[in-house]
ZAVO-339717 format. One line per 5 residues: number of its first residue (from 1); their letters; for each residue x, y, z of C-alpha. Coordinates in Angstrom, 1 decimal. Example, Ala and Ser with C-alpha at 12.3 -4.5 7.8 and 13.67 -1.06 7.14 Angstrom:
BEGIN
1 = AS = 12.3/-4.5/7.8  13.7/-1.1/7.1
***
This chain:
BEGIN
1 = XXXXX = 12.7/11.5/-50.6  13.1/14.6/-52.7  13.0/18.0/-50.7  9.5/19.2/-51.7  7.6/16.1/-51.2
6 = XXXXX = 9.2/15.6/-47.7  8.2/19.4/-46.8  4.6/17.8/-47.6  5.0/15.1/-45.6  5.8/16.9/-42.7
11 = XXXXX = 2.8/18.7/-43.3  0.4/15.8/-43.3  1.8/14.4/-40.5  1.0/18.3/-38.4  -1.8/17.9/-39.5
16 = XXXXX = -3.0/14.8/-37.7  -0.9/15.9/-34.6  -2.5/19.6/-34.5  -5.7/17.5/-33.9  -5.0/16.5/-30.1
21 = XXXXX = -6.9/13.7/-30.3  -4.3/11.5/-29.6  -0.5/11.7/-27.9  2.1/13.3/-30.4  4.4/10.6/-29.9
26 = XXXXX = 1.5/7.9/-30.7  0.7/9.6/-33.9  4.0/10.3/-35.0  5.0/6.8/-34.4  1.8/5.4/-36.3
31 = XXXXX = 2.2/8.0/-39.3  6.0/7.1/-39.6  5.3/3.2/-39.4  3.2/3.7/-42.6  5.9/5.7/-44.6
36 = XXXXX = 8.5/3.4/-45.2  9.7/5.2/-48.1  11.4/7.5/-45.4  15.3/6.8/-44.2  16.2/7.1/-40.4
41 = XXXXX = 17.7/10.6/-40.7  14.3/11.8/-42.4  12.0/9.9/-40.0  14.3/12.1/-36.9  13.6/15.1/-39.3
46 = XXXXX = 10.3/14.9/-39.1  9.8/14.2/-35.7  12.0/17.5/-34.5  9.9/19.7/-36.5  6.8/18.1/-35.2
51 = XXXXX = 8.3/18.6/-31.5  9.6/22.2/-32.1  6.1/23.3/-33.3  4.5/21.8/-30.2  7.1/23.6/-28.2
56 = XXXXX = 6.3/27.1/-30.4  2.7/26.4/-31.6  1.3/29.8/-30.8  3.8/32.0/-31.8  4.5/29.7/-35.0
61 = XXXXX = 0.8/30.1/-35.6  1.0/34.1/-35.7  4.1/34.3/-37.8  2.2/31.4/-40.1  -0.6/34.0/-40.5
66 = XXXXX = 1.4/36.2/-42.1  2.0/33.5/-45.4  0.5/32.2/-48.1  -0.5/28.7/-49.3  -1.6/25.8/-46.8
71 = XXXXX = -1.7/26.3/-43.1  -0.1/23.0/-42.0  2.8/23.9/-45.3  3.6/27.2/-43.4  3.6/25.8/-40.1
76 = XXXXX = 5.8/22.6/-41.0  8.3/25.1/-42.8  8.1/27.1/-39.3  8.9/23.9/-37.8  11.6/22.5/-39.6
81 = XXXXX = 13.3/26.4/-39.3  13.2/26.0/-35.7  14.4/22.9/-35.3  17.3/23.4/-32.3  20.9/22.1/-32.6
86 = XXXXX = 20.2/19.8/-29.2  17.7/17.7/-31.4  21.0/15.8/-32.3  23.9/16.0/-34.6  23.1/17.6/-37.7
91 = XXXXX = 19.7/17.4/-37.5  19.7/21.2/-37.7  21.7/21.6/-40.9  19.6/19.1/-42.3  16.5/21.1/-41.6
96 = XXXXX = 17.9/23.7/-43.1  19.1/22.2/-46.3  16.0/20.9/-46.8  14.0/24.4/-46.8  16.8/25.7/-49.1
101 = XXXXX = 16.3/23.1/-51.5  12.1/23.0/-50.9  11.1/26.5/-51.1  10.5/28.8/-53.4  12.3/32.6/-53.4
106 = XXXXX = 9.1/34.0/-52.2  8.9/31.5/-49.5  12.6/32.0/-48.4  12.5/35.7/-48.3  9.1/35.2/-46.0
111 = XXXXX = 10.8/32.8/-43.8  13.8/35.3/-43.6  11.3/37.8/-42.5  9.7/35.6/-39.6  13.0/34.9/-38.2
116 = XXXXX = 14.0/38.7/-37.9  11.1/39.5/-35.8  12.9/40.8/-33.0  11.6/38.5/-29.3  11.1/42.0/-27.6
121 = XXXXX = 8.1/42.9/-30.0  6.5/39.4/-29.6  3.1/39.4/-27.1  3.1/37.7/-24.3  1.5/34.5/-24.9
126 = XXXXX = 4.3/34.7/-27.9  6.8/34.4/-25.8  5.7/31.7/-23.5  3.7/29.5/-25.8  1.3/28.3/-23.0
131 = XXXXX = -2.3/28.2/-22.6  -3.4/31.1/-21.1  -5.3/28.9/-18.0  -1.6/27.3/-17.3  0.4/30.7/-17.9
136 = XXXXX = -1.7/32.5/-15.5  -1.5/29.7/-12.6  2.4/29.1/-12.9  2.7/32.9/-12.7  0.4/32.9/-9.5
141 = XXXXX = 3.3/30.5/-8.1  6.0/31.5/-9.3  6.1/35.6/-9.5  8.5/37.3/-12.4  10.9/36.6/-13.2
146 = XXXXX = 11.0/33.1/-12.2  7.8/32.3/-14.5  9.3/33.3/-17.6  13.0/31.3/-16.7  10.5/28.2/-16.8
151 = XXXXX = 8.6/28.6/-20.0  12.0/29.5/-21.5  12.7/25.8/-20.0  9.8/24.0/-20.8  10.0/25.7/-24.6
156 = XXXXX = 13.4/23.5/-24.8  14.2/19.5/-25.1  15.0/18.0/-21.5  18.3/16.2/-21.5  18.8/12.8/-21.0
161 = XXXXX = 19.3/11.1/-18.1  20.4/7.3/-17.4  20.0/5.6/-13.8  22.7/3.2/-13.5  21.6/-0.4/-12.1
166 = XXXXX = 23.8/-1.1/-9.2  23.1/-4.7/-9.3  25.0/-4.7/-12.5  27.4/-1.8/-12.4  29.0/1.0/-11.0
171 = XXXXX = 28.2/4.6/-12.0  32.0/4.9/-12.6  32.3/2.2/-14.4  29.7/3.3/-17.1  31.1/6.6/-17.2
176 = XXXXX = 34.0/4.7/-18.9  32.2/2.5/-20.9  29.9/5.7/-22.2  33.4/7.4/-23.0  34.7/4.4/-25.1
181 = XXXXX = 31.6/4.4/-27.3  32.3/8.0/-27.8  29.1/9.3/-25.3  29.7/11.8/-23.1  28.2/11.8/-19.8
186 = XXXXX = 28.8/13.3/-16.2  26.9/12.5/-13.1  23.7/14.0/-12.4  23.9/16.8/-9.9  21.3/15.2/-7.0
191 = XXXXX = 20.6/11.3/-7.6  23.9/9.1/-6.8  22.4/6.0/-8.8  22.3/9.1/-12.3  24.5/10.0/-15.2
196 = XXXXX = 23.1/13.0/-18.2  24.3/12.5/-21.5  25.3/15.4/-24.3  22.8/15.1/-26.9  20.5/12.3/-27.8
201 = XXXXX = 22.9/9.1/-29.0  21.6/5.8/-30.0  22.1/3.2/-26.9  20.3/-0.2/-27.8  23.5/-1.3/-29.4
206 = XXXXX = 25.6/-0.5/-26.2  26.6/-3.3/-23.8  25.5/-1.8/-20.7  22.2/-1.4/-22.0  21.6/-4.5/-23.2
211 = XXXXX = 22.9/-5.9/-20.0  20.3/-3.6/-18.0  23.2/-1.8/-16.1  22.0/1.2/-17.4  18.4/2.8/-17.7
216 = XXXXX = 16.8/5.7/-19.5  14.7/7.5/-16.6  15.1/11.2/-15.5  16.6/12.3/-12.0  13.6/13.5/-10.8
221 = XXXXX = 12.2/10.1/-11.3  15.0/8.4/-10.1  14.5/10.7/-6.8  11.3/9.5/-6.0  12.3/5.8/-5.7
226 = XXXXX = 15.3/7.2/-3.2  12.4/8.8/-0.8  10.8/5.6/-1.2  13.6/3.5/0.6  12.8/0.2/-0.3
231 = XXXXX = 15.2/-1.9/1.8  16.4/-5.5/1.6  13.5/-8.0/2.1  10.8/-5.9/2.6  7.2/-6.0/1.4
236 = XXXXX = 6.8/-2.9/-1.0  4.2/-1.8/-3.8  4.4/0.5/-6.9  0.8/1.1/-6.9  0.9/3.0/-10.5
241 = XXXXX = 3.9/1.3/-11.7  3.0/1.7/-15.8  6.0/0.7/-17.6  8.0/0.1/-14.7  10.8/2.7/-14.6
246 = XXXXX = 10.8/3.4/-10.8  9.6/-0.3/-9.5  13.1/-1.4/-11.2  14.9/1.4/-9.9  13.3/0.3/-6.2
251 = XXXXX = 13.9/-3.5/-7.0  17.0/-2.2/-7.4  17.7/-0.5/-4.0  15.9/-3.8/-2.3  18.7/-5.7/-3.9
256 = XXXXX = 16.2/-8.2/-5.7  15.1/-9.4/-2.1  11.9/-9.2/-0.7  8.8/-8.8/-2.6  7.7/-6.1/-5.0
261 = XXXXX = 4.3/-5.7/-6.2  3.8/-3.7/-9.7  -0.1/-2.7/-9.8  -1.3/-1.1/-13.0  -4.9/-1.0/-14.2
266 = XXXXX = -2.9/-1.2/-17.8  -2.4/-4.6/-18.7  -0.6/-3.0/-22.3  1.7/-0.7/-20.1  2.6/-3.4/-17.7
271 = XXXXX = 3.6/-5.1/-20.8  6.5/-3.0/-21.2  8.1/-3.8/-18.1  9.0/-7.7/-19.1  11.4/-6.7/-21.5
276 = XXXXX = 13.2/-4.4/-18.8  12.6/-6.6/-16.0  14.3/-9.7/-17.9  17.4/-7.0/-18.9  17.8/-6.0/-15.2
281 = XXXXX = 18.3/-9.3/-13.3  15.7/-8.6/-10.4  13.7/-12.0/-9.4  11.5/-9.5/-6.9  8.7/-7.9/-9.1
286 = XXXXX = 5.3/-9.3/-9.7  3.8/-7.2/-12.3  -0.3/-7.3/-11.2  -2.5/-5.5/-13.5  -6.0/-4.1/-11.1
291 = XXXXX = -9.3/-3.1/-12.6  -9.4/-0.5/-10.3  -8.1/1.4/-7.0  -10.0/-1.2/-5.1  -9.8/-4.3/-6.7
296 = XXXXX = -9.8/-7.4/-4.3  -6.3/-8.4/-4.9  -5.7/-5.0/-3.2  -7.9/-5.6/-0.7  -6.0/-8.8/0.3
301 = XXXXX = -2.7/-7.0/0.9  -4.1/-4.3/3.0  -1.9/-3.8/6.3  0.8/-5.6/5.2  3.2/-3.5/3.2
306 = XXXXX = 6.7/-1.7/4.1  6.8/1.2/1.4  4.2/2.0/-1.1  4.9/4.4/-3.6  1.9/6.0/-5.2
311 = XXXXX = 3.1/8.1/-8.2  -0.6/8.8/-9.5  -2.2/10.0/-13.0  -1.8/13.5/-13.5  -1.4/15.8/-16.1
316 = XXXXX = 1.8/15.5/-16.9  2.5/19.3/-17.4  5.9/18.4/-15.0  7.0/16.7/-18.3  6.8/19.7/-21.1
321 = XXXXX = 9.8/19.2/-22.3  9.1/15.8/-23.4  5.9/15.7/-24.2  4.8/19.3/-25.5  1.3/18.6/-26.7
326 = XXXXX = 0.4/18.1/-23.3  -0.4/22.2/-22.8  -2.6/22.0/-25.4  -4.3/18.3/-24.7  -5.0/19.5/-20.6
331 = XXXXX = -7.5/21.8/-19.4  -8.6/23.2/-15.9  -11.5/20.5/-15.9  -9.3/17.9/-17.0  -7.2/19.0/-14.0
336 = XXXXX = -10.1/18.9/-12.1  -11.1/15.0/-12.8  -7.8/13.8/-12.0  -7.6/15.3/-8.5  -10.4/13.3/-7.8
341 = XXXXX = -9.2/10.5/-9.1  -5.7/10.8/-7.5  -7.8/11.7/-3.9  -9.5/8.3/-4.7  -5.8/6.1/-5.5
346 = XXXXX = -4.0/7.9/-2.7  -6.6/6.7/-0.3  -6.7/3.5/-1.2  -3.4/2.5/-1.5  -2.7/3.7/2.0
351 = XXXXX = -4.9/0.9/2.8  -1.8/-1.0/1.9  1.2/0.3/4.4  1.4/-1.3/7.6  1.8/0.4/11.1
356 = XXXXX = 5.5/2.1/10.7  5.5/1.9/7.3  6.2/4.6/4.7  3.5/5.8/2.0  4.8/8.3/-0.9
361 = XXXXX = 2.3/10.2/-3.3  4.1/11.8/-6.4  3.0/13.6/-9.6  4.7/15.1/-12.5  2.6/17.8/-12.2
366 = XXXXX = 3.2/21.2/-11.8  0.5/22.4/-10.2  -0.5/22.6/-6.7  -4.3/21.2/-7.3  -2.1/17.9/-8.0
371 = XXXXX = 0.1/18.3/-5.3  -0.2/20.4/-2.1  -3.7/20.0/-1.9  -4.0/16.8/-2.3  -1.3/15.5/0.1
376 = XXXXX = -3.0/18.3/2.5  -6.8/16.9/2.5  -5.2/13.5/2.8  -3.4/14.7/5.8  -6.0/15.8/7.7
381 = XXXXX = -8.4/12.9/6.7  -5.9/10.6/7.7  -4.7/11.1/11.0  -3.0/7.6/11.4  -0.6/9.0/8.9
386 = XXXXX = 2.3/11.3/10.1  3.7/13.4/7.7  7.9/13.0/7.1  10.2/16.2/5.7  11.6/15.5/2.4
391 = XXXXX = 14.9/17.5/3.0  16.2/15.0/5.8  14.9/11.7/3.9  16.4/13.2/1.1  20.1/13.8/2.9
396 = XXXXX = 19.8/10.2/4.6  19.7/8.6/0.9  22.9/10.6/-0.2  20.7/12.8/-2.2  23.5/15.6/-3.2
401 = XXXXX = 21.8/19.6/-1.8  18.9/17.7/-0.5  17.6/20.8/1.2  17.4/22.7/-2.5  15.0/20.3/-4.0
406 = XXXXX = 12.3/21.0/-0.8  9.7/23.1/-0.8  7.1/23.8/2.0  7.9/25.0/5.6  11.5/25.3/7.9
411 = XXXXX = 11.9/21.2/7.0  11.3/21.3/3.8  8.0/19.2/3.5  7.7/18.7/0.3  9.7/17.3/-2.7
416 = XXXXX = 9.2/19.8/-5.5  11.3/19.9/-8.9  11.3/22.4/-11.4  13.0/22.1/-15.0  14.1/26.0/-14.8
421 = XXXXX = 15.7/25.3/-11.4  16.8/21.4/-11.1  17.3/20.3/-14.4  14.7/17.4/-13.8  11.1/17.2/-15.2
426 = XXXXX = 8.9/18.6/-12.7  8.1/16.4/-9.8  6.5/16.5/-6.6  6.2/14.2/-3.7  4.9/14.0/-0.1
431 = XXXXX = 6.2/11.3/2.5  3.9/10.0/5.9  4.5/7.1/8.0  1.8/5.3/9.4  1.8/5.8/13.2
436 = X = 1.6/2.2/15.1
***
């Protein structure tokens, strides 16, 4: 496609993203379906410039201001001028070729002059491209300087991570495999089963994907099921399972014994796991899609379970970095409605763990109205359940600096993650046994 008419493109397709109506990914995915004029390089193109507006909307939309011509032109231009050199290999001299060859001398010399605008004379909300609801409660957590270390991180693609399937390989052995195809790769710092690659390669063609000894998921995530401790033979529910990262990361751990329960109220989402479950060689997992928190099929199990994992509906704002548009799709009453709704799940599914059992609730939120409050009021509406410390589950599961990734009181109650500090997404989780 030449130059100028792929500048527009990118345009139209900011356009419908700037909406919020729907997920970025969704639309971009949709809106690139449709153009099958476009090449694979140009499709990635697109999709960066999408991303790094997302990341940059409000300063982007200040310096855009300052231009002529249409809104969404000035902001794509923005975009594809900001596109970072992690996107992937060449993607950024692409972007840039692209603007030489697209704009006009007066459009150059105004990009020139956006990009000089020194980051010391940039406001506040400039700087941090957040909603001002979301800036002012991570700054009530976090203090300075520690706030602005984590909008620096959340304004940046996470890496990506790969949890090795130990029913099909060794992380060692991957590690080789990863450096024959030219990948590199090094263990992640905390999870034993997790490997971070440089940059963003293609793996569907690699054999140790399409084997399933190797997954995409993040650490953090991969964390979770280790708290879990699913063991061999054992009776165990992923109460939120979606797509089915973690329930075959736990089927995993369980050695493809016992019995593992996926419950979704997503059919579609549930969907997604058979693919992954037929690559991974468990026999253990029966994917259950619920109408609700108490449907009867819940109801039925209730006192019989070993481990539930309850890794709720949230916001998502623990996930930035991969998902952007989130800031500017959440709100504080949005916020609101899912604490209620994860006070509802949470209680239910507790229903589920049998006496001496192990119940974990987990977001990929950031925020403590997700997180320590909930886990709290459950606490003391549920005094059957005895609260566990992260830090020493975390050591007994070989989890590398356990006691670094707790947060909350001398045993370090609570899991809690932080992109600016872990490298992970942002996670939190709290662990009870039920007393017998």
């Amino acid at each position: 496609m030449h130059p100028k008419a792929l500048l527009d493109t990118c345009a139209e397709l900011l356009g419908q993203v700037l909406t919020f109506e729907h997920p970025a990914d969704a639309v971009v995915a949709r809106f690139l379906r449709a153009q099958r004029q476009l090449g694979p390089r140009e499709r990635a193109l697109l999709g960066d410039a999408v991303y790094a507006v997302l990341r940059k909307k409000l300063l982007l939309e200040q310096l855009a201001r300052s231009g002529s011509g249409p809104l969404a032109r000035r902001l794509a231009i923005l975009g594809l001028a900001a596109v970072p050199d992690e996107a992937g290999p060449g993607r950024q001299g692409r972007a840039r070729e692209l603007l030489q060859a697209a704009l006009s001398p007066a459009e150059q010399q105004w990009l020139a002059q956006c990009e000089a605008v020194p980051a010391q004379d940039l406001l506040a909300p400039h700087r941090h491209n957040l909603p001002q609801w979301l800036a002012e409660a991570l700054r009530a957590q976090l203090g300075e300087p520690d706030f602005w270390q984590l909008a620096e991180a959340l304004g940046q693609a996470a890496p990506l991570d790969l949890r090795v399937n130990l029913l099909k390989a060794r992380r060692e052995q991957v590690l080789k495999e990863l450096e024959q195809a030219g990948i590199q790769a090094q263990p992640t710092p905390h999870s034993p089963w997790g490997l971070r690659v440089a940059g963003k390669p293609s793996l569907a063609r690699l054999p140790a994907f399409a084997s399933g000894a190797i997954e995409v998921q993040d650490e953090g995530s991969q964390l979770l099921a280790l708290l879990l401790d699913a063991r061999r033979g054992e009776m165990v529910a992923d109460f939120c399972a979606g797509a089915g990262g973690k329930t075959l990361a736990i089927g995993a751990a369980m050695r493809g014994t016992g019995r593992l329960y996926a419950f979704d109220v997503s059919a579609h989402r549930l969907e997604g796991l058979k693919p992954r479950l037929a690559r991974s060689g468990l026999s253990n997992v029966y994917p259950v899609a619920i109408a609700h928190e108490r449907d009867e099929r819940i109801k039925r199990l209730a006192g019989k379970m070993d481990r539930v994992l309850v890794d709720a509906p949230c916001s998502g704002l623990g996930t930035l970095r991969r998902s952007p548009d989130l800031k500017w799709r959440q709100t504080p009453q949005t916020v609101a409605e899912l604490a209620r709704l994860q006070t509802a799940i949470l209680a239910s599914a507790a229903r589920l763990v049998k006496p001496g059992g192990r119940l974990v609730y987990a977001t990929c939120s950031l925020l403590p109205d997700e997180n320590e409050a909930i886990a709290q009021a459950f606490g003391a509406a549920h005094e059957d359940f005895a609260p566990l410390p992260v830090a020493g589950l975390l050591a007994q599961a070989r989890v590398a600096d356990a006691p670094a990734l707790a947060s909350g009181g001398e045993g370090g109650d609570f899991l809690r993650l932080w992109p600016h500090r872990h490298g992970t997404d942002g996670f939190f989780a709290a662990v009870w046994q039920r007393r017998g």
